[in-house]
N, C-alpha and C positions, 0 to 999 in steps of 0.2 A: 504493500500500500504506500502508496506517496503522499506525505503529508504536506497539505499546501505552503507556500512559502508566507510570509507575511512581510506588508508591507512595512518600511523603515516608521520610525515613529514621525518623526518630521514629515514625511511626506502623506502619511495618512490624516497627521492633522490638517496639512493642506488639503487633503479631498474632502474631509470634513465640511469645510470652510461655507459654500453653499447649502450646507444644510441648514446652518446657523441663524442663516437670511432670516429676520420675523420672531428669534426664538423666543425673546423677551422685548420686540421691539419697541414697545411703552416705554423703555429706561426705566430706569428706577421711580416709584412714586416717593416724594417724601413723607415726614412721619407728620401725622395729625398733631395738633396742639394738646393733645391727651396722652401724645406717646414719646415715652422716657427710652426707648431704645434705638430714634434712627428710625431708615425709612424701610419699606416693605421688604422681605425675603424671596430673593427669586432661587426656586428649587428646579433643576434639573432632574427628573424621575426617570430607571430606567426602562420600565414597563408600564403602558396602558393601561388603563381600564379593560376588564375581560368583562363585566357583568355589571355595568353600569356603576359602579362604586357599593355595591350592593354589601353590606357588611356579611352577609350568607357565603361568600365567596372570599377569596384569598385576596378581594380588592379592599375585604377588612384592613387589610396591613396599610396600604394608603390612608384611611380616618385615623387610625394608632398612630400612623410614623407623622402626619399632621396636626395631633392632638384637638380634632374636634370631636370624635368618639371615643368615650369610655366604657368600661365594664365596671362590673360589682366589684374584684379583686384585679390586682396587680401583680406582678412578682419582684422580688427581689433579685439582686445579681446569684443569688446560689439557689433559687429556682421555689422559693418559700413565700409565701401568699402572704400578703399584706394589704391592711384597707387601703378602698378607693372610693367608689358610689355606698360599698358597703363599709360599715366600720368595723361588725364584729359576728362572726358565725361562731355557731354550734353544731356537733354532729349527736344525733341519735341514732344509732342504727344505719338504716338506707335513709334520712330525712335529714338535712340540714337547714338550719334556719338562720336566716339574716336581718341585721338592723341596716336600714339604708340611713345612710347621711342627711341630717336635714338641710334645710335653703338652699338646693339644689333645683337649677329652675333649667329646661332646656331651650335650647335658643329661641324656638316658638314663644316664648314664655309661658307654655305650660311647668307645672311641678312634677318632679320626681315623686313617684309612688309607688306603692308596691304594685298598682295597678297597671302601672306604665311597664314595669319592668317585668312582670308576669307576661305579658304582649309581649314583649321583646323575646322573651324565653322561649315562650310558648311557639311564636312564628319560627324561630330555628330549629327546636323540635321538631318540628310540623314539616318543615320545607323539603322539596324532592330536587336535589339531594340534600341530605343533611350537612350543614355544615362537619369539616373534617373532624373536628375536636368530639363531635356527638355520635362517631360511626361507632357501630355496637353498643352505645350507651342509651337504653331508655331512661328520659330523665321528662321530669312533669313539674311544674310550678304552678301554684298557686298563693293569691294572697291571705292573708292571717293576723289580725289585728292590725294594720300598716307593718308590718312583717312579711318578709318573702322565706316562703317554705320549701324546697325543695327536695325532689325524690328521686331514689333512681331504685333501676329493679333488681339491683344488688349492691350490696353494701360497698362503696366505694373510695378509698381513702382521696381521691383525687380531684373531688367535686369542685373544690375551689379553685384549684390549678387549672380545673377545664373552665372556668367561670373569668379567668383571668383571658383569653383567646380574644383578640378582635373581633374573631367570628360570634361572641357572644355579645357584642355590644349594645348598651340600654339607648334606646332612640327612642324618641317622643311620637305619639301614635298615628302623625300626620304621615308618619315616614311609610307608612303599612296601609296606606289609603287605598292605593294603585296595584299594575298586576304584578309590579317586582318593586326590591325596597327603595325609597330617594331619602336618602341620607341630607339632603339639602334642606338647611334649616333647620335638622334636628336631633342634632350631638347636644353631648354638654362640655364639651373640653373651654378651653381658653380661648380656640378658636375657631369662628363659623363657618362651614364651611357654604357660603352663599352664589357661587356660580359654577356651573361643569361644560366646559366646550367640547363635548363627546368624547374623544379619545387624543385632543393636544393639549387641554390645558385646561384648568380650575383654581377658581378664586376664593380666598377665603380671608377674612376681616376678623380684627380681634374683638371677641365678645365680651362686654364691662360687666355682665352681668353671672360673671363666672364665679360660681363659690370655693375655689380656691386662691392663689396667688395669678394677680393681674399677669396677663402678657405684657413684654416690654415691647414686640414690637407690634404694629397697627395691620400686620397681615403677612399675608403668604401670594405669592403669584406660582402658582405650578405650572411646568411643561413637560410634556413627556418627550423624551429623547431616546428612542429607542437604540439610535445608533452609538456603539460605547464611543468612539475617535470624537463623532460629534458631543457626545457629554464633554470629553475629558479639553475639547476645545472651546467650551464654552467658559469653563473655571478659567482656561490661559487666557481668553481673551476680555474677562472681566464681563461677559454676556449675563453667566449665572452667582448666585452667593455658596450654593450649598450646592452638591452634585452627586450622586447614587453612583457607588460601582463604576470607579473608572478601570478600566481595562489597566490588566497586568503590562504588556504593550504599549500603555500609555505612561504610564506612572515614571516612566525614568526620563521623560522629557519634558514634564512637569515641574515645578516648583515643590521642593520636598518640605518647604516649609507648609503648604498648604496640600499636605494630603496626611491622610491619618489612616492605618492599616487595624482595621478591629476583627481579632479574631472571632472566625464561625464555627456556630456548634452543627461543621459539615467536615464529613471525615473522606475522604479517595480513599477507598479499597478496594482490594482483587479478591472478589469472591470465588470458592475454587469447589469444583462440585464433587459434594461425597458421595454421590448414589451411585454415581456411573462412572468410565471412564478411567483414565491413569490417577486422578486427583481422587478417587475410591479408598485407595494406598496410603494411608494418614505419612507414611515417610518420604512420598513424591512429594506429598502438601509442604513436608518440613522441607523438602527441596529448593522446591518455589519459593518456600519464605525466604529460604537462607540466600538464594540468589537475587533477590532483592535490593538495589540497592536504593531507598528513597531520599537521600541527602544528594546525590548526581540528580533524581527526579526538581526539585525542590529547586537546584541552582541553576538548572537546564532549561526545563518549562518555563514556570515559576518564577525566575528568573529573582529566587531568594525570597521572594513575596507567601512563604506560607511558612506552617510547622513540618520537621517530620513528625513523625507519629509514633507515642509511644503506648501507646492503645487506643479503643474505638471512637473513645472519649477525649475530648482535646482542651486546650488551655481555653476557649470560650466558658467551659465549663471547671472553676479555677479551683473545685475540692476534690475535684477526682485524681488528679496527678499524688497527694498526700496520704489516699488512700490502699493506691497500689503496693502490690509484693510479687515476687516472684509466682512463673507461671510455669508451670511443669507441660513441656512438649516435647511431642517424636524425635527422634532423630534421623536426621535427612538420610535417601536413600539413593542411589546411583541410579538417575534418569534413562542413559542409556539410550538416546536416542528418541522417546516416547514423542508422538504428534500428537498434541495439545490445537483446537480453537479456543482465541481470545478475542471476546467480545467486549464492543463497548459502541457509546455513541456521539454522532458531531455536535448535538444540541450545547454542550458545557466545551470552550473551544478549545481548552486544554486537555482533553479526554482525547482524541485522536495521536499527540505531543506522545501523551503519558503512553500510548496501547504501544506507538513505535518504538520505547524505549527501554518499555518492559520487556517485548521481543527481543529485541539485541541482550538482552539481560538472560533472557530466560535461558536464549540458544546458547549463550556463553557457556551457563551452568549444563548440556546437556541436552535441553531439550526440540523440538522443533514446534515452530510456532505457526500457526497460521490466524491472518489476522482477517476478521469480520466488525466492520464503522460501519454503523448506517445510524438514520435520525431514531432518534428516540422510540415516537410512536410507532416504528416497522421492526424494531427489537424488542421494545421490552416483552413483549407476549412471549417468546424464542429465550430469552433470559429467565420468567419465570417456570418456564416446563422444565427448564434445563438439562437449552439444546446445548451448552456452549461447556467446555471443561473450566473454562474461567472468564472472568467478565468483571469489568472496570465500572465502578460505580464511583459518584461523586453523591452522598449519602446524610440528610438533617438527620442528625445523633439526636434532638431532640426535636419533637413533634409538639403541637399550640398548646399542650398543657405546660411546656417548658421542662417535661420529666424525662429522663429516657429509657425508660422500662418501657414502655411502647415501641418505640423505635427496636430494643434489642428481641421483643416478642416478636413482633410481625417481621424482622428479618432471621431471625435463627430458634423459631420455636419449631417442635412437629407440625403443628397445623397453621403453623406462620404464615399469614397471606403474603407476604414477600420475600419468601425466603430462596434466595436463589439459590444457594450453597446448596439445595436439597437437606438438610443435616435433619438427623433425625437423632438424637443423642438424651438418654434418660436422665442421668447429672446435668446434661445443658437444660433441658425442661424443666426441673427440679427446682436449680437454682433461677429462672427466669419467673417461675410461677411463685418463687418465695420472695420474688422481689418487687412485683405487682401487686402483694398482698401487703407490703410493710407498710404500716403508715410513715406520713410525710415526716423527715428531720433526717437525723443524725444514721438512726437505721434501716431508714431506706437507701439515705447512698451507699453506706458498707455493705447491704444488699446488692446494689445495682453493677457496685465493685465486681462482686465475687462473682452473679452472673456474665461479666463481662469479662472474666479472668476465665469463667467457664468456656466460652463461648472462644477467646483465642488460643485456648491448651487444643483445643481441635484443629488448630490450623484452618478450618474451614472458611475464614476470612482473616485476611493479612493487611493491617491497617497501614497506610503507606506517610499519607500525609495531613494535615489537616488544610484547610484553607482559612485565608483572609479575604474579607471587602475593602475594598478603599475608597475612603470618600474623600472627595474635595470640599476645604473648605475655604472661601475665598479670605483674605489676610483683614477684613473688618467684620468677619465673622467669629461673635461670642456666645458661646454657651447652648451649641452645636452637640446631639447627642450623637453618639459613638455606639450605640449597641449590638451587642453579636447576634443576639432575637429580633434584629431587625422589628422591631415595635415601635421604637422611640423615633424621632430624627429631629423635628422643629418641635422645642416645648415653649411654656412659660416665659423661661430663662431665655431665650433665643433671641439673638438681638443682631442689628449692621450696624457698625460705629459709622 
């Protein structure tokens, strides 16, 4: 396979250059005589609208990373639920219960109730398809004194973590009018978000009437920029303030002062299948790992812009590394020539880089490679039957509850809906099912640990690297958020000198 070349950075930013035409071309508005932070924030996004902005969809993460939709709970940086619209739950059983915050008004100037928020619940419940956070979870709300109650149809320690998801976000009832949700005009964050120009661009004004800490600055101008050369040319040329994912490709001809590299809780692995084939032989598996090398990966692709990997779980998530010990695995076995397929796909542009590289690696060690790219949607189905002996994934270690017992279930249980590895392992199920049972804190992660110590004493997936995002932020930008859960981006704090 020949991997395409790619263009110099310098001269991609020049082909950029006409895309730019228009991108913010109001300029900057200045700041209202209300506003203590400077004039408006113009945001470079790198993906569209897929569903109208609909909070049911993954276009939740744009109202979160904008801060005009909230949820009941929040997370903290080590993955532990803290108030938001709610202040304080209790669990009994399958039933938890919530105090909602008061003088919470949403931008319509309706009130926060429990009535508001039951409708909000109850519509993502309800919705075909469920928001992701809610797949196999029956959960029901209703209100209770000004109280919100919540059920599910088994006891589950996770209720608040999934309550923290964009996808669950409380909007005021004007938003559920129509035949899909319009978020316009009614979040409660800091700020409104009051115009949507389909899929290039949406306006949003800071709301005074926010019950928490005022916005500094008086609004948000979005555009979407699909193209990454065109984002990362927009920061050079003072176009945008704040900019989503600039390409690895880009970043070194950039201004290092304005870009900020926030690790993700996404890990590159070679999943290696144990049902069939040579990868069957747990001491080829040890083969393949040991011919690995992801620090060449990491300086080559990558071009130094990630972690290697020193399990599934990566420095986004910063108590997992403390928690590690030594993991007992095979010892490699002589390949011997064995023909291995390795799959993976073009959609991540690094994932073609990585599959060439691991070939030359693999062949070194032994083996012979043949290599299958294609886009995502024409693989994955072929990945999960497991047609492939091994297959390159670039993998969210944590799923919208922010916990990653989900993630490690659905890829490496027996009846894991994504488990490409095929693995079918009584210890790996064991420990996977005692770690989705633990409740939230200190021993669920030494759970989540040992599952995942489980899960690589198998060889069955070889964690290579983790990645980063980079974002730009332009040099009069303050108080710009950095999150690896991509949730945050423009808050309160966010300001243009």
């Amino acid at each position: 396979m020949r991997v395409p070349a790619r263009l110099t950075p310098l001269a991609a930013l020049a082909a950029a250059s006409a895309l730019l035409t228009g991108c913010f071309s109001g300029g900057r508005t200045a700041a209202d005589d209300s506003g203590a932070g400077g004039g408006r924030i113009r945001v470079a996004m790198m993906q569209p609208p897929r569903s109208g902005l609909s909070p049911l969809s993954d276009d939740a993460f744009k109202l979160s990373r904008w801060s005009t939709a909230e949820t009941l709970v929040k997370l903290d940086a080590d993955g532990d639920a803290r108030p938001a619209l709610a202040t304080e739950w209790a669990q009994s059983g399958r039933t938890w219960t919530f105090t909602l915050r008061e003088g919470v008004t949403f931008h319509d100037g309706t009130k926060l109730t429990a009535d508001a928020v039951v409708t909000s619940l109850t519509e993502a419940a309800a919705a075909s398809p469920k928001p992701r956070i809610l797949d196999g979870v029956d959960l029901t709300a209703k209100a209770d004194g000004g109280k919100v109650v919540v059920t599910t149809a088994t006891e589950d320690p996770l209720v608040p973590q999934r309550l923290s998801s964009p996808q669950l976000s409380i909007l005021a009832a004007r938003a559920y009018r129509g035949k899909t949700v319009n978020p316009v005009g009614a979040g409660t964050g800091p700020f409104e978000l009051t115009k949507v120009d389909g899929t290039s661009a949406a306006t949003l004004d800071r709301y005074d009437g926010y019950w928490g800490k005022k916005a500094k600055a008086p609004g948000i101008d979005v555009r979407f920029v699909p193209d990454g050369t065109a984002r990362a040319a927009a920061l050079r040329s003072g176009e945008a303030d704040i900019v989503e994912a600039v390409p690895v490709s880009q970043a070194a001809v950039l201004d290092q002062d304005l870009i900020t590299e926030v690790p993700m809780p996404r890990t590159n692995t070679l999943y290696l299948n144990t049902r069939k084939g040579p990868f069957k032989d747990p001491a080829l598996r040890a083969a393949a790992r040991e011919a690995i090398d992801a620090a060449s990966i990491v300086k080559g692709v990558y071009e130094g812009r990630a972690d290697v990997a020193e399990g599934l779980l990566g420095p986004a998530l910063p108590w997992a590394a403390g928690l590690r010990g030594p993991v007992r695995r095979a010892e490699a076995g002589d390949p011997a020539g064995r023909t291995i397929t390795l799959g993976t796909f073009t959609d991540r542009a690094e994932l073609p880089e990585v599959a060439a590289a691991l070939q030359q690696q693999l062949q070194k060690a032994g083996f012979k490679v043949k290599l299958d790219v294609r886009e995502y949607a024409h693989i994955e189905s072929d990945a999960l039957a497991g047609r492939f002996d091994a297959f390159i994934l670039s993998r969210a270690t944590v799923l919208d509850s922010g916990d990653p017992a989900a993630y490690l279930y659905s890829d490496f249980a027996s009846d894991g809906s994504f488990n490409i590895s095929q693995l079918a392992d009584p210890a790996v199920d064991k420990a996977l099912r005692k770690a989705g049972q633990t409740p939230t804190g200190d021993a669920r992660r030494e759970a989540v640990i040992a599952a995942e110590a489980a899960v690589i004493g198998t060889d069955a997936a070889v964690p290579m690297l983790h990645e980063r995002v980079i974002q730009g932020d332009a040099a009069g930008v303050t108080g710009a958020a950095h999150d690896p859960r991509e949730r945050e981006l423009v808050t309160a704090d966010t300001y243009v000198k």
